[in-house]
Phi, psi and omega in degrees: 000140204263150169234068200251144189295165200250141190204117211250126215236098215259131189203138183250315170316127220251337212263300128000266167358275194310326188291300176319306153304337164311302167317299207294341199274326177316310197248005165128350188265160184265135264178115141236103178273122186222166209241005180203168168238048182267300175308299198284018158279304200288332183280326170328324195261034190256296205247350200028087202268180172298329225175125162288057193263089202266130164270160194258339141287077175249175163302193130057213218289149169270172189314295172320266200320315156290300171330302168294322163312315175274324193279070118245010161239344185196144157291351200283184184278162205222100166249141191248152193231133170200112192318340173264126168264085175239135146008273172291318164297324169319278197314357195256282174315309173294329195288315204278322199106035153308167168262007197180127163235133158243139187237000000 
């Protein structure tokens, strides 16, 4: 039986999306991809995925605003992706309790 970890992948760049995911499927996770992060919230209490991966500018809640949402529920990991390198976002995103931000 294949047991592949499930990794839940909130992106609103549909084009983005799509690249990652191949990859991230490339290399073994079962991948669910949603566009906003109101959709990974709602898909997050659905499927209880391994791993968490938010870009951090979406509609509706953004990467922060999920983050804190979830580790009021779970501990698993959380990484944020962002085409931006600032600081400040970094240090905001580790402060809510991601386990990582890549920029």
């Amino acid at each position: 039986m294949d047991c592949k970890p499930k990794l839940l992948y909130a992106e609103d760049n549909r084009l983005t999306a799509k690249e990652m995911t191949e990859i991230l499927e490339e290399e073994g996770y079962e991948v669910v991809t949603t566009y906003s992060g109101d959709e990974a919230w709602e898909t997050f209490e659905r499927i209880s995925p391994d791993l968490v991966l938010l870009d951090f500018r979406m509609p509706g809640l953004n990467g922060f605003e999920l983050t804190r949402a979830l580790r009021q529920y779970s501990e698993l990991p959380i990484l944020i992706l962002s085409a931006k390198s600032q600081d400040n976002d970094k240090i905001l995103g580790l402060n809510l309790g991601a386990d990582d931000y890549i920029s």
